[in-house]
Each structure stands twice: as structure tokens, then as C-alpha cells.
Backbone as numpy.savetxt, mean C-alpha at the origin, in Angstrom:
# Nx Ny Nz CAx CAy CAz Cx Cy Cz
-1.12 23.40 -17.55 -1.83 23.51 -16.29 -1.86 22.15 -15.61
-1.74 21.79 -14.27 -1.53 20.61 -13.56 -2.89 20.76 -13.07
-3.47 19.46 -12.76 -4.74 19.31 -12.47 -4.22 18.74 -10.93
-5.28 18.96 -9.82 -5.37 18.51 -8.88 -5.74 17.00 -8.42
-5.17 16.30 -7.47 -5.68 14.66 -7.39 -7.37 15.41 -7.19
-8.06 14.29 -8.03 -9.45 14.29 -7.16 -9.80 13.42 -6.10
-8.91 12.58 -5.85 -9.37 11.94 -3.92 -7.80 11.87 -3.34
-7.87 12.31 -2.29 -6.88 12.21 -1.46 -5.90 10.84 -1.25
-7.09 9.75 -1.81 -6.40 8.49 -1.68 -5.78 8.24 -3.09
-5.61 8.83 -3.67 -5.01 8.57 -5.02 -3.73 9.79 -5.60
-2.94 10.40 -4.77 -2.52 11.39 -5.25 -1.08 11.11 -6.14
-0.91 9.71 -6.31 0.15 9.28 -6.93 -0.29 9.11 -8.66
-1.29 9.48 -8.70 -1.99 9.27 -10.51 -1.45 10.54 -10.80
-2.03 12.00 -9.57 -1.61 13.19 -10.31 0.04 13.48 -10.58
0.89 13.03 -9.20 2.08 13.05 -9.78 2.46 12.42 -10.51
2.44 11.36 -10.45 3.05 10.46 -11.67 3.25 10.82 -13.13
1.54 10.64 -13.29 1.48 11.22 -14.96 0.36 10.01 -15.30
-0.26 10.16 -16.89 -1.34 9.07 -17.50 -0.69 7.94 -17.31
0.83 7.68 -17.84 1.32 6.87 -18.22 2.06 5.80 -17.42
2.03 6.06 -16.05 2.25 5.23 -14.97 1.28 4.74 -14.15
-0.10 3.94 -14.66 -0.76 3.31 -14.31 -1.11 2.33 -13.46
0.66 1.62 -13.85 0.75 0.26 -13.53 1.62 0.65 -12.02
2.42 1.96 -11.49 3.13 2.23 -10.45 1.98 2.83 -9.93
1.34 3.70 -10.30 0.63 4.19 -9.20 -0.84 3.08 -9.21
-0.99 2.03 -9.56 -1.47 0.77 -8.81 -1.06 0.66 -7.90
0.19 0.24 -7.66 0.95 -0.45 -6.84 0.78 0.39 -5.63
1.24 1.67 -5.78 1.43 2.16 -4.68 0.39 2.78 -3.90
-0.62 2.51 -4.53 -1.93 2.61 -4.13 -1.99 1.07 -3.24
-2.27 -0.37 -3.72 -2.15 -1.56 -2.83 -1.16 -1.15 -1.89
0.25 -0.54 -1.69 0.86 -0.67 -0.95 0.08 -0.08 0.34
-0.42 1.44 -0.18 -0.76 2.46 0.77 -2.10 1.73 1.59
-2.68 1.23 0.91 -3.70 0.20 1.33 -3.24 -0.48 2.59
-2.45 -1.57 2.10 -1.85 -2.48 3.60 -1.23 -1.97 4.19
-0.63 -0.94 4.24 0.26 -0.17 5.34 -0.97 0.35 6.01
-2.00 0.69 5.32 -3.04 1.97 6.49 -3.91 0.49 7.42
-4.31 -0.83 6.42 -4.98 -1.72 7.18 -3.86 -2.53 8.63
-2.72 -2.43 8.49 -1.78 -2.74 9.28 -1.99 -1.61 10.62
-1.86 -0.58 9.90 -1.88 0.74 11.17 -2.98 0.51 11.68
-4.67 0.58 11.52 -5.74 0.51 11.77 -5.80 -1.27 12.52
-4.98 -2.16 12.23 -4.79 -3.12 13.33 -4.10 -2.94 14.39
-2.91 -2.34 14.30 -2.33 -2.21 15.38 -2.83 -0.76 16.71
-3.78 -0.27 16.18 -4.40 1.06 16.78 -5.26 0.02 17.78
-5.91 -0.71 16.97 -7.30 -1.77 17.50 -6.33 -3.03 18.27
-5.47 -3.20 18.03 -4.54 -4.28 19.36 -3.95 -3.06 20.42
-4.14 -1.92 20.06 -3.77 -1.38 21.57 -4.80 -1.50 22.52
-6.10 -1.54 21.95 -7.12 -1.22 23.20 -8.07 -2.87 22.72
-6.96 -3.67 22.85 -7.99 -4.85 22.84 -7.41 -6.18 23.85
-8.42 -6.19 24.95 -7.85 -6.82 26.12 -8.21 -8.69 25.68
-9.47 -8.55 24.91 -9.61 -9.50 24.20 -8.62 -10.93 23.66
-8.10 -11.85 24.49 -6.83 -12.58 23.94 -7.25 -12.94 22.47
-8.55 -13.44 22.23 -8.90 -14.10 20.51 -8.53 -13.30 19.88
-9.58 -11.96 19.99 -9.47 -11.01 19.28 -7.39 -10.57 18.58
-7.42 -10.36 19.98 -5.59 -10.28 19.77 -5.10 -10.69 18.73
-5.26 -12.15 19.12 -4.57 -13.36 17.66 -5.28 -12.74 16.53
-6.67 -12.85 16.17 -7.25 -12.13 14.98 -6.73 -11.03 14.43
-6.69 -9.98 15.02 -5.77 -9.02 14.69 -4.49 -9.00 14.25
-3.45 -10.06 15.09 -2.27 -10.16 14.95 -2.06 -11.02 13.16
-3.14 -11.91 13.11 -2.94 -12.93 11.96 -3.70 -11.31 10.85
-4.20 -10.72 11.02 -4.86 -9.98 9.63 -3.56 -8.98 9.30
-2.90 -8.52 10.63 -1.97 -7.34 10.04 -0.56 -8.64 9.61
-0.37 -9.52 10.08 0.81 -10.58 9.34 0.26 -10.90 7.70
-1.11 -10.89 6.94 -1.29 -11.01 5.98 -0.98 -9.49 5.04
-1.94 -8.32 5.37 -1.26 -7.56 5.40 0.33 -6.89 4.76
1.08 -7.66 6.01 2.61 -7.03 5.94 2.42 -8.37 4.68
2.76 -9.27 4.32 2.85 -10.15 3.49 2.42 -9.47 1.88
1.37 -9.45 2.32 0.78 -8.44 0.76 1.59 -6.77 0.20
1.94 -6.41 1.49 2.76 -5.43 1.51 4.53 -5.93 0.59
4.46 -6.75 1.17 6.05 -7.17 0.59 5.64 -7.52 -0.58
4.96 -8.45 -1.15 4.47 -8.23 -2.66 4.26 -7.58 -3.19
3.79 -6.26 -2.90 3.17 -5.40 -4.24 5.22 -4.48 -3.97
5.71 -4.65 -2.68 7.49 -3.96 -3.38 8.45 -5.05 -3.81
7.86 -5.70 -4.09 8.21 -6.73 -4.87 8.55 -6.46 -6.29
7.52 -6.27 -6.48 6.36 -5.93 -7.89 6.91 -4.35 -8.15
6.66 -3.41 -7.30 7.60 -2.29 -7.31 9.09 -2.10 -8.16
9.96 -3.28 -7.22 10.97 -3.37 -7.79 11.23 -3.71 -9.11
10.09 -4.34 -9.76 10.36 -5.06 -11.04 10.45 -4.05 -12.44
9.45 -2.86 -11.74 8.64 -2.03 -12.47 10.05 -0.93 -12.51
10.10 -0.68 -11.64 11.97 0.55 -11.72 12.92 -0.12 -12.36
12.92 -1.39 -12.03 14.60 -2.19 -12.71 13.47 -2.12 -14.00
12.88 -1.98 -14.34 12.38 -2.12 -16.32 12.36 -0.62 -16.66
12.31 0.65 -16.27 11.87 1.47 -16.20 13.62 1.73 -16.42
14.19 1.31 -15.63 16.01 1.80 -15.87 16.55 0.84 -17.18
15.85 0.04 -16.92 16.81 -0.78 -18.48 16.14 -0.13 -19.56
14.97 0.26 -19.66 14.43 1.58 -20.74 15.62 2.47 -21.01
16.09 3.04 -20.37 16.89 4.29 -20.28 18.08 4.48 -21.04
């Protein structure tokens, strides 16, 4: 019997399996900075604000940064996952 995710923000534990902990981390941080990136750039459409702007612009550039790290980290986890094989 397959059990259902219990939060919507986590549905990579139920596919995955127990034993991929360490991927569905990841892709949990990933899903993270991709949604805080989107939720900046929603808030720089309706922000006439020039500071604000830059603020925004510098949080979603950290963001994408953290984003490229955790597929970074991604990658490390599949290339070990294939040399298993």
C-alpha cells in the first residue's frame, strides 16, 4: 500500500522512498528558492519603490545562488548513485 505525502510541500519523501533522505532534502531547498525567487519577482512587478527594487533584486540574486548550490549538490548525489550501479 503507498501512503500519501502528508504536506503538499514535501511530496518528494513519498515518491522517492525512506531511503532517499539526503535527495529529497535537496529538492526540497531547491523548491524553496525557486518559490522565494518567484514570490520576489511577483513583488518587483508591483513595486514602484526604486530601494525596495534593489532589495528585492539582491534577495532573489541570493536565492538563484543558493539554488545553484543545492544542483550542485544534486549532481553529486546521482553521479554516486550511478557509480553504485
Amino acid at each position: 500500500m503507498v501512503s500519501e505525502p502528508t504536506t503538499p510541500e514535501e511530496p518528494e519523501k513519498h515518491v522517492l522512498g525512506a531511503g532517499d533522505d539526503k535527495l529529497a532534502s535537496l529538492i526540497h531547498d531547491l523548491r524553496h528558492a525557486l518559490h522565494a525567487m518567484r514570490l520576489g519577482v511577483e513583488l518587483l512587478k508591483e513595486t514602484p519603490d526604486r530601494e525596495k527594487f534593489t532589495e528585492l533584486c539582491n534577495a532573489i540574486e541570493v536565492e538563484a545562488r543558493e539554488a545553484a548550490k543545492v544542483l550542485d549538490e544534486l549532481v553529486v548525489v546521482v553521479r554516486g548513485r550511478d557509480a553504485e550501479r
